[in-house]
ZADO-1210 file (C-alpha; in nm, 4 decimals, padded with zeros to 6 digits):
<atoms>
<atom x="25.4048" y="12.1562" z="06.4360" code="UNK" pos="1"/>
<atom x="25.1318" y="12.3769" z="06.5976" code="UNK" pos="2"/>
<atom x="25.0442" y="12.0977" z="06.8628" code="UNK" pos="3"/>
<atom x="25.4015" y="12.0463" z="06.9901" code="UNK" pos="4"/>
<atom x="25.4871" y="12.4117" z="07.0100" code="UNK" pos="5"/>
<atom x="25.1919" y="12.4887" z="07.2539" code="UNK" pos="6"/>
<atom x="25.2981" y="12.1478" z="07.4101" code="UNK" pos="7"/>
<atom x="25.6788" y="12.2931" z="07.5066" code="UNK" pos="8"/>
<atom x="25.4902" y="12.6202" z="07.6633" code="UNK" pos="9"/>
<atom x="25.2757" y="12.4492" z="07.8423" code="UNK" pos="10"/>
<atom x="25.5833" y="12.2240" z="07.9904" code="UNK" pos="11"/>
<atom x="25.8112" y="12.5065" z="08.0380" code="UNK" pos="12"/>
<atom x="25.4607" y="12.7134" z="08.2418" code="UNK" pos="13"/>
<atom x="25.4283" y="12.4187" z="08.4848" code="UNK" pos="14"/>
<atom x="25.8258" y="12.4180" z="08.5526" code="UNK" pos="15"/>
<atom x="25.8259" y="12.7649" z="08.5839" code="UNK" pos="16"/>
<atom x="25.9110" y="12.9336" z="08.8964" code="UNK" pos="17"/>
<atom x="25.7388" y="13.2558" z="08.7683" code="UNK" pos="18"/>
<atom x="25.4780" y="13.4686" z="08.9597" code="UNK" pos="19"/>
<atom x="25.2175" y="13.4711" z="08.6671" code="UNK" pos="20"/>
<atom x="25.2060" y="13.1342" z="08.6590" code="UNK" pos="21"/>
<atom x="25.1669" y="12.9674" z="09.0595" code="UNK" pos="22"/>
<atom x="25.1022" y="13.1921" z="09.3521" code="UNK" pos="23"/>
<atom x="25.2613" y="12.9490" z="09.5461" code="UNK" pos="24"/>
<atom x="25.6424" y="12.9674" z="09.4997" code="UNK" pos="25"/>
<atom x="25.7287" y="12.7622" z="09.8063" code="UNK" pos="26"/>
<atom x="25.9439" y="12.5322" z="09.6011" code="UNK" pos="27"/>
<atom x="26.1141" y="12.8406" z="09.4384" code="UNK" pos="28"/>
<atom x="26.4689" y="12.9439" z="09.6237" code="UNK" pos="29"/>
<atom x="26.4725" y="13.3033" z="09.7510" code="UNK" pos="30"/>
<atom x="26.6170" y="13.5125" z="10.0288" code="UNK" pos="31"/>
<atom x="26.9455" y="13.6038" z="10.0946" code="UNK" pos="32"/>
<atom x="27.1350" y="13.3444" z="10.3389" code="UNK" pos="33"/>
<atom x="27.5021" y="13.3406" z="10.4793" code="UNK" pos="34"/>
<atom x="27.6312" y="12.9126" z="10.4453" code="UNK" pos="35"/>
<atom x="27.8619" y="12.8617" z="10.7268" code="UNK" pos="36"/>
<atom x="28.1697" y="12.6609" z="10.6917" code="UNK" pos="37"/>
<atom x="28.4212" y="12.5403" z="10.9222" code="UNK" pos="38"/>
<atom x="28.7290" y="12.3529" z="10.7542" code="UNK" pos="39"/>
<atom x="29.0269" y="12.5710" z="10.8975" code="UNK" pos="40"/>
<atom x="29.1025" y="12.2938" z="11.0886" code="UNK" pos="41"/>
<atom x="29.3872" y="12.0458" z="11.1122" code="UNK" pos="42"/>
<atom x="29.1898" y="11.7828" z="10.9004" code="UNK" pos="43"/>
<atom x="29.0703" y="12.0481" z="10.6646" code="UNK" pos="44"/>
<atom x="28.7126" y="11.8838" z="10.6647" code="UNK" pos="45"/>
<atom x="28.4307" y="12.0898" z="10.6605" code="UNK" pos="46"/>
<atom x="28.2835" y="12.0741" z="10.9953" code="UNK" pos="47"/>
<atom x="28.0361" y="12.3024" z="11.0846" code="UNK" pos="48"/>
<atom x="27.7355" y="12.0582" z="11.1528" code="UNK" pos="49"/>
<atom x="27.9375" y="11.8727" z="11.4006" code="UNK" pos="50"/>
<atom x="28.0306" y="12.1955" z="11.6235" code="UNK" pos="51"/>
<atom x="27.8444" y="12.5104" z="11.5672" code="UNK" pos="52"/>
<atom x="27.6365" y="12.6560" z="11.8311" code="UNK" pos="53"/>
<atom x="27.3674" y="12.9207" z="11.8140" code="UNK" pos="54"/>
<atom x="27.4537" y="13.1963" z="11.5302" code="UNK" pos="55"/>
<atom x="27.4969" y="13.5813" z="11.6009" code="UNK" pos="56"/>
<atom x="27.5127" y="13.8167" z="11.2637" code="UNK" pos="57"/>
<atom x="27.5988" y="14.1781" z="11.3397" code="UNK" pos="58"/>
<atom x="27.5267" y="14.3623" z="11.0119" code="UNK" pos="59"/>
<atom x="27.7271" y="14.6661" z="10.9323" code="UNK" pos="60"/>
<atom x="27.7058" y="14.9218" z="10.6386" code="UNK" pos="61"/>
<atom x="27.9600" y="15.0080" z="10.3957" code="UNK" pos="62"/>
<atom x="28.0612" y="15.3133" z="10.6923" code="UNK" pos="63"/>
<atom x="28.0348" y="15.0922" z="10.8956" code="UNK" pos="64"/>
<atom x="27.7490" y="15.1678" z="11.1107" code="UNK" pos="65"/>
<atom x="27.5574" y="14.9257" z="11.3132" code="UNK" pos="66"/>
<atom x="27.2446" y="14.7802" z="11.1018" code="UNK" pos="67"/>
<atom x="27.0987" y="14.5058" z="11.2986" code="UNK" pos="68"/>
<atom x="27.1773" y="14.1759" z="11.5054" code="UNK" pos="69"/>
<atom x="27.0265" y="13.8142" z="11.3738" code="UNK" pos="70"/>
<atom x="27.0516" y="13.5548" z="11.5921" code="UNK" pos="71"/>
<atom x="26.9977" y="13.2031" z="11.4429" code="UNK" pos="72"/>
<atom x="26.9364" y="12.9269" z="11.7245" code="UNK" pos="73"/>
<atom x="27.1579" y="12.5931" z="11.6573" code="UNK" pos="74"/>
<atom x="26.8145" y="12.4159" z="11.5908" code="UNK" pos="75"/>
<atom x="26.7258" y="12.6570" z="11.2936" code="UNK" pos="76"/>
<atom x="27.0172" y="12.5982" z="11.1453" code="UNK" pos="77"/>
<atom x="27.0213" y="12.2736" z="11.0990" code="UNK" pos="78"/>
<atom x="26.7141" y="12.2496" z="10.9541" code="UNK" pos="79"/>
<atom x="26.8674" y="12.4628" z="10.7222" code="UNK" pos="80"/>
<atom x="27.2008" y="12.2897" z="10.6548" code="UNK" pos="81"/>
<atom x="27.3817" y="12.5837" z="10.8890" code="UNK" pos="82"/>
<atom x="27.2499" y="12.9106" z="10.6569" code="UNK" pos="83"/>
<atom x="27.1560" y="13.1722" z="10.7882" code="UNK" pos="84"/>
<atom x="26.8880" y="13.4191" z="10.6924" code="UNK" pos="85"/>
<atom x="26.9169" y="13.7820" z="10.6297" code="UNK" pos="86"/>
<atom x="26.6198" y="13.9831" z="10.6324" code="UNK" pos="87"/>
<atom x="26.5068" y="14.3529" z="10.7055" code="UNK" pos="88"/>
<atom x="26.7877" y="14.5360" z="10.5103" code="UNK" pos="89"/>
<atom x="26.7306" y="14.7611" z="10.1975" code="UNK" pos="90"/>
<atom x="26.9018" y="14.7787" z="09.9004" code="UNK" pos="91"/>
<atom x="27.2968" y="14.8520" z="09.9725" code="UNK" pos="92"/>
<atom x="27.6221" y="14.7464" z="10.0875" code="UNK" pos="93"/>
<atom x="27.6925" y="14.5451" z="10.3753" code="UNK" pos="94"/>
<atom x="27.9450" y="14.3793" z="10.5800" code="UNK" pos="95"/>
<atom x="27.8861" y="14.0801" z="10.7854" code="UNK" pos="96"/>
<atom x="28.0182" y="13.9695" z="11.1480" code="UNK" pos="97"/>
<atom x="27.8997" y="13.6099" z="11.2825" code="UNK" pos="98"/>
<atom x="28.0014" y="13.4790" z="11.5856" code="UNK" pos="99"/>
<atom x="27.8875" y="13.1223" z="11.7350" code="UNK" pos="100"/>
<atom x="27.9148" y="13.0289" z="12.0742" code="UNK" pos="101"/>
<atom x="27.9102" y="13.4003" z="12.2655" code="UNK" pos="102"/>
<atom x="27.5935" y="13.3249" z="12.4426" code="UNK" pos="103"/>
<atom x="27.6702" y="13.1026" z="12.7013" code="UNK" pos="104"/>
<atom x="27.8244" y="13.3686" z="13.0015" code="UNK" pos="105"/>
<atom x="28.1551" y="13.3382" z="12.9252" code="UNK" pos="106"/>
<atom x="28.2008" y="13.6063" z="12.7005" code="UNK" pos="107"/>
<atom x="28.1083" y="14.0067" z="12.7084" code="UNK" pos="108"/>
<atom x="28.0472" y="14.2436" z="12.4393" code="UNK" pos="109"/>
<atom x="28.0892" y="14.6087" z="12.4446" code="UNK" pos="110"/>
<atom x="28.0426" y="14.8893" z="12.1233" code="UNK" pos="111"/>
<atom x="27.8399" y="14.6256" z="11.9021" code="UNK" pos="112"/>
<atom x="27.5524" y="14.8452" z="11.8418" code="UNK" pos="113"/>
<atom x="27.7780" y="15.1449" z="11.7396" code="UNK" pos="114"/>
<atom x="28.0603" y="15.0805" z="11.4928" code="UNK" pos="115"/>
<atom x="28.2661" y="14.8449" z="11.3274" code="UNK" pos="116"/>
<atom x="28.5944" y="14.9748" z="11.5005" code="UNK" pos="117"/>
<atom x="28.4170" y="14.9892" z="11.8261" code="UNK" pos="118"/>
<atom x="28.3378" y="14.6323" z="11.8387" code="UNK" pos="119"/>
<atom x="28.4893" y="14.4009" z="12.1497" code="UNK" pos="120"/>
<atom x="28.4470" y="14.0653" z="12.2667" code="UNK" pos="121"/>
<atom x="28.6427" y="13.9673" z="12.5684" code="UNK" pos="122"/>
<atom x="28.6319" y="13.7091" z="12.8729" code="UNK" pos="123"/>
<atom x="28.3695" y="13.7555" z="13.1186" code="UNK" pos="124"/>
<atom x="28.4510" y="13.8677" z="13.4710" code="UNK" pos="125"/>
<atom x="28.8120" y="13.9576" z="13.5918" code="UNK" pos="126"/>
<atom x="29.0431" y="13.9746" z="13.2757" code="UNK" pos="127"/>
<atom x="29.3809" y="13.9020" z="13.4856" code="UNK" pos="128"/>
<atom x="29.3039" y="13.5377" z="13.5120" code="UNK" pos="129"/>
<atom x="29.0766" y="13.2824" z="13.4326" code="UNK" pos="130"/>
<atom x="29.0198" y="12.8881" z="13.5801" code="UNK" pos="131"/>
<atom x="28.6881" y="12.8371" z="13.2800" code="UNK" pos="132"/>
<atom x="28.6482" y="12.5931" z="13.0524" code="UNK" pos="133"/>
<atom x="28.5607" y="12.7939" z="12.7735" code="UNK" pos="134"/>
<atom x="28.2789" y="12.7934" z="12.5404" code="UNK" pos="135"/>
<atom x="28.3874" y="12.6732" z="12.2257" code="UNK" pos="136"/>
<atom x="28.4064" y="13.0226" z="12.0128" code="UNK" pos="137"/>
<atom x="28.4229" y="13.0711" z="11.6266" code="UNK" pos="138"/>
<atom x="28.4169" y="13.3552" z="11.4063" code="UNK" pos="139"/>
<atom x="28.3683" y="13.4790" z="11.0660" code="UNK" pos="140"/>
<atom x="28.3808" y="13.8288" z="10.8532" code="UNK" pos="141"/>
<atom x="28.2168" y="13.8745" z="10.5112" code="UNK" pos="142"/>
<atom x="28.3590" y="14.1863" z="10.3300" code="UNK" pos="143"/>
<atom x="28.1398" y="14.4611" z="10.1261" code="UNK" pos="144"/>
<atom x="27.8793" y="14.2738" z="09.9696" code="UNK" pos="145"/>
<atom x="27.5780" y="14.3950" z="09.7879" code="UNK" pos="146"/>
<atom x="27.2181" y="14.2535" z="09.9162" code="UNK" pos="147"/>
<atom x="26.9248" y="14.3019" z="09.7275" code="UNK" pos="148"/>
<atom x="26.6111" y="14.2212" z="09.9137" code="UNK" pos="149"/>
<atom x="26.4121" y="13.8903" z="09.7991" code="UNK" pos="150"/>
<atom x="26.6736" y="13.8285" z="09.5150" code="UNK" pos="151"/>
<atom x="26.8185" y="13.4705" z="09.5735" code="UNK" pos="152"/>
<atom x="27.1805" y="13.4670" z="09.6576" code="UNK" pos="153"/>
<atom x="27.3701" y="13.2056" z="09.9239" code="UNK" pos="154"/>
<atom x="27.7334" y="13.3257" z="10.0043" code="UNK" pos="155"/>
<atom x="27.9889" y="13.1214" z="10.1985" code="UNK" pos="156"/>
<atom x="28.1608" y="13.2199" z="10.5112" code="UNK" pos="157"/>
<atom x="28.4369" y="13.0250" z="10.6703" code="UNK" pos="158"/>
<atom x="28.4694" y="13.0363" z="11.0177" code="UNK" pos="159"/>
<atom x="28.8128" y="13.0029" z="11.2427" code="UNK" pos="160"/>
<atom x="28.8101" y="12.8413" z="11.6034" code="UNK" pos="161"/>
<atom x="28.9252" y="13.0985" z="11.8097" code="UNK" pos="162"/>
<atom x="28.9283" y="12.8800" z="12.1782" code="UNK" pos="163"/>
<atom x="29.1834" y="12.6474" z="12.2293" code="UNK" pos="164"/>
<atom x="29.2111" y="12.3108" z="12.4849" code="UNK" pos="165"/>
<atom x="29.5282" y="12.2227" z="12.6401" code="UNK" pos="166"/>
<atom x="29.5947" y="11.9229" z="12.8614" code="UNK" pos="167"/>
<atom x="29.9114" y="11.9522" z="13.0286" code="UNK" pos="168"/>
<atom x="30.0677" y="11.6147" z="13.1744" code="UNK" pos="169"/>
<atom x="30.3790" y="11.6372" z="13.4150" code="UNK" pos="170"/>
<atom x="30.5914" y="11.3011" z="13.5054" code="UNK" pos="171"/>
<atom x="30.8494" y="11.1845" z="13.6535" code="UNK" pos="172"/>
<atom x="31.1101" y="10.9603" z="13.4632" code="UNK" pos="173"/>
<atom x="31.2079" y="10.7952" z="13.7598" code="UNK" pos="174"/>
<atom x="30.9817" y="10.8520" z="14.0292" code="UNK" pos="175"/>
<atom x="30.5847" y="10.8562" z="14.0480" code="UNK" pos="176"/>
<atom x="30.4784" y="11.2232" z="14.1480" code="UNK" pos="177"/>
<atom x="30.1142" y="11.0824" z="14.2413" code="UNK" pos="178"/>
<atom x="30.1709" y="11.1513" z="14.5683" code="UNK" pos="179"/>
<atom x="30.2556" y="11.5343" z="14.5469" code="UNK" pos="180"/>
<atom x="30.0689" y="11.6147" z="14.2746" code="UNK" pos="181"/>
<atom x="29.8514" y="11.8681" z="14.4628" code="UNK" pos="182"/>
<atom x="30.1968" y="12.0848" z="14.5352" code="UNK" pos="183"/>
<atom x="30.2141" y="12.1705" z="14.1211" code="UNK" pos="184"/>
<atom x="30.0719" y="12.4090" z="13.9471" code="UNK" pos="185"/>
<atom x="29.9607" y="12.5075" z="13.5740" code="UNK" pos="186"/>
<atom x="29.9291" y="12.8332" z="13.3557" code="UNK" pos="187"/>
<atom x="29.9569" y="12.9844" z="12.9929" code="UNK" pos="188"/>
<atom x="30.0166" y="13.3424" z="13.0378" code="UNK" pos="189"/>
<atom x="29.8900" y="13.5534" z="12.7487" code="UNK" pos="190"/>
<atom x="29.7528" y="13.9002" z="12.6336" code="UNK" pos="191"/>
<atom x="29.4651" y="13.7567" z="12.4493" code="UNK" pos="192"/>
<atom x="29.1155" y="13.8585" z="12.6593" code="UNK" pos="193"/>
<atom x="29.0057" y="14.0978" z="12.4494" code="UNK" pos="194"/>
<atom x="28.9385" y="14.0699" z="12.0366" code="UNK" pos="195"/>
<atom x="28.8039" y="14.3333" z="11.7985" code="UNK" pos="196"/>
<atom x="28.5443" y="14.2673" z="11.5193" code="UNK" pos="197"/>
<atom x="28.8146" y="14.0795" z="11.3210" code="UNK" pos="198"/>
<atom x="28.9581" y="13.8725" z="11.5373" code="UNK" pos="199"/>
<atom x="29.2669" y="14.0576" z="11.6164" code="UNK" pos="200"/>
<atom x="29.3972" y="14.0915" z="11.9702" code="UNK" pos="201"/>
<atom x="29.2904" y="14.4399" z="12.1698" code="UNK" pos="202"/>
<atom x="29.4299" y="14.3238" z="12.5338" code="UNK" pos="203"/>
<atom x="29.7438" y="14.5150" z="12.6626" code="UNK" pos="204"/>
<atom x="29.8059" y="14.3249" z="12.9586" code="UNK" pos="205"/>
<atom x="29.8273" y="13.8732" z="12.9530" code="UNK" pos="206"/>
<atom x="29.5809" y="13.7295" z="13.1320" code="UNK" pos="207"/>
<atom x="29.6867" y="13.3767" z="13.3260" code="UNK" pos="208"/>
<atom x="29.5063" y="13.1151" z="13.2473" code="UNK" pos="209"/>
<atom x="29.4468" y="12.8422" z="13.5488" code="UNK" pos="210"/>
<atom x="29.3593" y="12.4579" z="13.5401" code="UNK" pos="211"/>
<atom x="28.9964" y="12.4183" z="13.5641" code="UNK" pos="212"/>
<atom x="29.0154" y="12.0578" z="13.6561" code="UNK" pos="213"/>
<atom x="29.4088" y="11.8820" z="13.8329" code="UNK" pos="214"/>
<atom x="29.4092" y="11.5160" z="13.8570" code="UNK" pos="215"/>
<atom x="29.6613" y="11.2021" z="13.8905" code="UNK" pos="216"/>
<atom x="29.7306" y="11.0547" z="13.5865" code="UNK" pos="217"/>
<atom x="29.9307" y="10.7280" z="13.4412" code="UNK" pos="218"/>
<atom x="30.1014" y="10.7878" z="13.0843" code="UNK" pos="219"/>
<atom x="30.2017" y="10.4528" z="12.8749" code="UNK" pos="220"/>
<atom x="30.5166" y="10.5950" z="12.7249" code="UNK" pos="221"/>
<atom x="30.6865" y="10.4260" z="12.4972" code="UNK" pos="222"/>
<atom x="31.0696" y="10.5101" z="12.6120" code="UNK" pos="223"/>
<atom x="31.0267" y="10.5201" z="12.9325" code="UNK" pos="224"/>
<atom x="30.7686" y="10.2933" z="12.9849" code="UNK" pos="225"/>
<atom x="30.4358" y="10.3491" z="13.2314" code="UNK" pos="226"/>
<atom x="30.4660" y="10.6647" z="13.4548" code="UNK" pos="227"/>
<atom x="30.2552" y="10.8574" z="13.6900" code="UNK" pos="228"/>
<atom x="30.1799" y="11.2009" z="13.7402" code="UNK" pos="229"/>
<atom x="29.9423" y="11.5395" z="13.7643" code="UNK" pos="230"/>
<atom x="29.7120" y="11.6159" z="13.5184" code="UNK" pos="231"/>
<atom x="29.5850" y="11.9632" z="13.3986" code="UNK" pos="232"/>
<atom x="29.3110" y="12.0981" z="13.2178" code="UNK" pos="233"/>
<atom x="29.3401" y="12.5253" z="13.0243" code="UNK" pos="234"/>
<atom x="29.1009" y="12.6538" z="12.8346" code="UNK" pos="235"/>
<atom x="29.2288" y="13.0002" z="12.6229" code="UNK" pos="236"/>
<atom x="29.1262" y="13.2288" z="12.3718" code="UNK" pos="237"/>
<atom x="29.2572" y="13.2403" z="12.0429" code="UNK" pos="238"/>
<atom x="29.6498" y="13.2595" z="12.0045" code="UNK" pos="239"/>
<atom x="29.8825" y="13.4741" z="11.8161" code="UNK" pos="240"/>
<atom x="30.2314" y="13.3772" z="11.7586" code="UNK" pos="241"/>
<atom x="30.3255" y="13.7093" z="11.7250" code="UNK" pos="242"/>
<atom x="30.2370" y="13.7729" z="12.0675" code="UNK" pos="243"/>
<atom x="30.4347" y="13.6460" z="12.4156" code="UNK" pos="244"/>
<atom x="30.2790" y="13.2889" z="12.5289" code="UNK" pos="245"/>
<atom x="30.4087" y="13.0929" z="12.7741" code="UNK" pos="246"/>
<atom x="30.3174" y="12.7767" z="12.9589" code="UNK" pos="247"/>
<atom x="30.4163" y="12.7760" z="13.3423" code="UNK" pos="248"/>
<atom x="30.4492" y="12.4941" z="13.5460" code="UNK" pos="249"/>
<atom x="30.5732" y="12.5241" z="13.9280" code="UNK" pos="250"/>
<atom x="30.5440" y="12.3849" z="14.2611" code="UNK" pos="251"/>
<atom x="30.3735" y="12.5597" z="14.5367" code="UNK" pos="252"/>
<atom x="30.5697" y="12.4678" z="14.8225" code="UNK" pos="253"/>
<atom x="30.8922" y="12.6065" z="14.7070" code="UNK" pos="254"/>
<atom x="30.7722" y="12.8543" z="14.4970" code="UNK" pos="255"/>
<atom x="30.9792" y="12.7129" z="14.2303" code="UNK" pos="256"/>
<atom x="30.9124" y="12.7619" z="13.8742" code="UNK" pos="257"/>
<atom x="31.0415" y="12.4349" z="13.6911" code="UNK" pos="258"/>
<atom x="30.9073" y="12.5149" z="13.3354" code="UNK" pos="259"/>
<atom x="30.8439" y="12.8612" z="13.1566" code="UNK" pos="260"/>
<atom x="30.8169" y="12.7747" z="12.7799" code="UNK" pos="261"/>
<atom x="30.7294" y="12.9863" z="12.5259" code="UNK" pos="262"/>
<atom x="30.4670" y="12.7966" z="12.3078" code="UNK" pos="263"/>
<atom x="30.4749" y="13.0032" z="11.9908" code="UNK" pos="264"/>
<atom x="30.8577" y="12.9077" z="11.9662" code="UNK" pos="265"/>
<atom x="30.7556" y="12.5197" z="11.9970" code="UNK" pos="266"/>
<atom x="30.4578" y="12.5339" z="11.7672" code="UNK" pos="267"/>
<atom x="30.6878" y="12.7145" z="11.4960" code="UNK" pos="268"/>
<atom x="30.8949" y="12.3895" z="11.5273" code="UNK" pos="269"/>
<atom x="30.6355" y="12.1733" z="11.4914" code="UNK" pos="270"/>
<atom x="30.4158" y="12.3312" z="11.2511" code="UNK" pos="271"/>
<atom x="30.7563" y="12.3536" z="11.0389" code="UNK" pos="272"/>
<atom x="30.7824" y="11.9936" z="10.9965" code="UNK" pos="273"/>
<atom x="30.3995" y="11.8995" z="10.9559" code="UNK" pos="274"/>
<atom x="30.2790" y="11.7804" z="10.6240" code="UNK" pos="275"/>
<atom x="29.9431" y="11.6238" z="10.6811" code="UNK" pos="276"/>
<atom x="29.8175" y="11.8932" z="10.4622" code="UNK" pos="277"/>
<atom x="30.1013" y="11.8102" z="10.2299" code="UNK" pos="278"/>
<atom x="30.2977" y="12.1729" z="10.3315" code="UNK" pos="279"/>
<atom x="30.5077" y="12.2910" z="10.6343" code="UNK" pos="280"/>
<atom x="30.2233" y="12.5361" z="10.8232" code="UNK" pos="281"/>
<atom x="30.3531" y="12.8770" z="10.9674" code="UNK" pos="282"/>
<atom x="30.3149" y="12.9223" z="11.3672" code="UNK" pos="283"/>
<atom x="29.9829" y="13.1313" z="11.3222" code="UNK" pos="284"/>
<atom x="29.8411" y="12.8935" z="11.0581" code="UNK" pos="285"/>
<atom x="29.8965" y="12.5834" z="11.3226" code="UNK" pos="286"/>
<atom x="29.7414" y="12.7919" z="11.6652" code="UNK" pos="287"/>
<atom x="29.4481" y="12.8713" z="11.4084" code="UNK" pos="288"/>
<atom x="29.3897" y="12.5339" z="11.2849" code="UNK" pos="289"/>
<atom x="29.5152" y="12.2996" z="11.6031" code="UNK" pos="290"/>
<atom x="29.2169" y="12.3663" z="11.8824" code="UNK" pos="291"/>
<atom x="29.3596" y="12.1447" z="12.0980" code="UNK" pos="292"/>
<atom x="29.7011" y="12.0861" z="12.2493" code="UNK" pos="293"/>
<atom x="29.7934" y="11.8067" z="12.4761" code="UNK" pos="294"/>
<atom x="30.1786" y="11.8648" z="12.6295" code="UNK" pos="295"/>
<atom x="30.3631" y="11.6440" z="12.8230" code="UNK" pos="296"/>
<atom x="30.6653" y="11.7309" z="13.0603" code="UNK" pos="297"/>
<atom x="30.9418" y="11.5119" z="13.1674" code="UNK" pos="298"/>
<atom x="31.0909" y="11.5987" z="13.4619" code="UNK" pos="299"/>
<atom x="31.4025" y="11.5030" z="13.6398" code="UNK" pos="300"/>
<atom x="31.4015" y="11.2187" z="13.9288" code="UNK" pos="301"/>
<atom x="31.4018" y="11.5154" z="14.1780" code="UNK" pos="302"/>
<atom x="31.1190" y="11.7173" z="13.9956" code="UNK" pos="303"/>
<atom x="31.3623" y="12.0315" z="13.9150" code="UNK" pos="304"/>
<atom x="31.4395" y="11.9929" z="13.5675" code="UNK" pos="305"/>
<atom x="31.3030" y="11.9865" z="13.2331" code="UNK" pos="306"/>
<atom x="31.4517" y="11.6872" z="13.0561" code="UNK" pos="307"/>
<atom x="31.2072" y="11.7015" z="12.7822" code="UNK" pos="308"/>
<atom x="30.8569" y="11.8042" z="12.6430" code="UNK" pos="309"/>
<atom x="30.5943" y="11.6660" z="12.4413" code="UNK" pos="310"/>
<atom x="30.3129" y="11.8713" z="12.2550" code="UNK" pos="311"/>
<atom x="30.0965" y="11.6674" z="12.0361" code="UNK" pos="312"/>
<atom x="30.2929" y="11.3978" z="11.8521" code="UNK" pos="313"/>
<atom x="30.6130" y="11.6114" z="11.8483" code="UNK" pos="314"/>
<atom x="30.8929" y="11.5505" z="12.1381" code="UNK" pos="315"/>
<atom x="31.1880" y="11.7006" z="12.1810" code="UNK" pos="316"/>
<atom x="31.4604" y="11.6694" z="12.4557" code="UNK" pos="317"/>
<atom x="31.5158" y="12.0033" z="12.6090" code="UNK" pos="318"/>
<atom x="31.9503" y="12.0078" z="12.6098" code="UNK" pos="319"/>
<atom x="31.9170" y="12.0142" z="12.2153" code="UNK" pos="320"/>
<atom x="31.5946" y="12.1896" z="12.1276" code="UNK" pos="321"/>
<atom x="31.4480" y="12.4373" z="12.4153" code="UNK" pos="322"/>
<atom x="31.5463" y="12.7074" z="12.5583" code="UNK" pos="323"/>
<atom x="31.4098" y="12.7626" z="12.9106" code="UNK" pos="324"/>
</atoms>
């Protein structure tokens, strides 16, 4: 009895991630690390691996006062299955801000390295408009939390897309527009260049957003068969249904403005009647998730009406559904 009870000490000494018993604790799990996650999405798949960029933490106390600024490059984090670090902090009560993708020129910050409540992150260069295609951008907040230095603890973060893509087709259901396409133009006109620390918008006037890229395009539709037309290409910042968003389309020559929808009254129809996730989604719950829109208009034979639109997988004729 002697033998096997100095046997199960000697078992549980070797297993042990103790510091009397190795100096070497490599194998042993320690630190304090952020794991991000990205499954806000329309799927609601996690993510992250596929589409994060280089990490920035901004670490704030419980006053919130600026701490410090980690910045994780894509590479580390992946060989560290997308946590991050955090290091240099005593003992206390921090909150967490981590943005990925704000290194790449298109974005600005201003009052980081003061405050919580003075923290903004808006569009580079003139605010009134912008013809980018934008860095894909994603953010995440972790409330109070208590760190204690060297004491193992891995906390999750989930992280919202706050850039959105939108291809914009318009055709003719009668007549190819090929041949005019350079006379149309493109725009979603909203206040959404500047964000706080949250994510919440801080711009008081819209900004337009222009096609980066305009090209001819041929749609296989199934009523109305194969038509041709102009293609756009609009990169935004995040979108608020609470806020005024509309998508312009027009021609140059005439000066004519053919379509001025307002896109958070669409999405609220569509997001209504969409059960992938097995419930109807509110308006801000689909712009959060959906990063990418593609919208098709119809236009009359003589390119002056609206006869219907298209955004996603949801049509609907504009007599019975859309006000213009």
């Amino acid at each position: 009895m002697r033998q096997l009870t100095i046997g199960f000490i000697v078992v549980l000494a070797l297993t042990s991630c103790s510091s009397w018993v190795f100096d070497d604790q490599s194998s042993c799990p320690e630190g304090f690390w952020l794991q991000l996650q990205y499954t806000y999405n329309m799927l609601d798949v996690e993510s992250a691996q596929k589409v994060l960029g280089d990490a920035d933490v901004y670490v704030y106390d419980e006053d919130g006062n600026f701490v410090s600024r980690i910045h994780t490059p894509v590479d580390v984090l992946r060989e560290h299955d997308f946590q991050v670090k955090i290091t240099g902090l005593d003992e206390g009560n921090y909150q967490f801000v981590i943005w990925s993708g704000i290194g790449n020129g298109d974005y600005a910050l201003s009052g980081e390295s003061f405050f919580l409540s003075d923290f903004r992150i808006q569009l580079a260069g003139n605010p009134d408009t912008c013809s980018l295609k934008l860095t894909p951008l994603y953010h995440g907040y972790l409330g109070l939390t208590h760190y204690i230095p060297n004491e193992h603890n891995v906390l999750d973060v989930e992280l919202m897309k706050f850039t959105n893509q939108i291809t914009c087709l318009a055709v003719s259901v009668e007549d190819s527009i090929s041949d005019v396409a350079g006379d149309f133009s493109f725009s979603l006109e909203t206040p959404n260049s500047v964000m706080d620390a949250f994510g919440n918008l801080k711009a008081t006037t819209p900004t337009v957003y222009e096609s980066y890229v305009q090209d001819t395009v041929t749609l296989s539709d199934s009523e109305y068969g194969t038509l041709f037309g102009v293609q756009f290409g609009v990169s935004t910042l995040r979108l608020l249904a609470e806020e005024d968003t509309y998508v312009v389309l027009k021609r140059k020559s005439t000066d004519q403005t053919i379509v001025n929808l307002s896109l958070p009254q669409y999405i609220g129809m569509a997001g209504s009647l969409y059960t992938n996730l097995g419930r109807p989604l509110s308006t801000q719950e689909y712009f959060d998730r959906q990063d990418f829109y593609t919208i098709v208009f119809y236009l009359s034979g003589d390119l002056s009406r609206l006869i219907q639109v298209q955004v996603n997988s949801w049509k609907l004729r504009a007599n019975n559904h859309i006000k213009l």
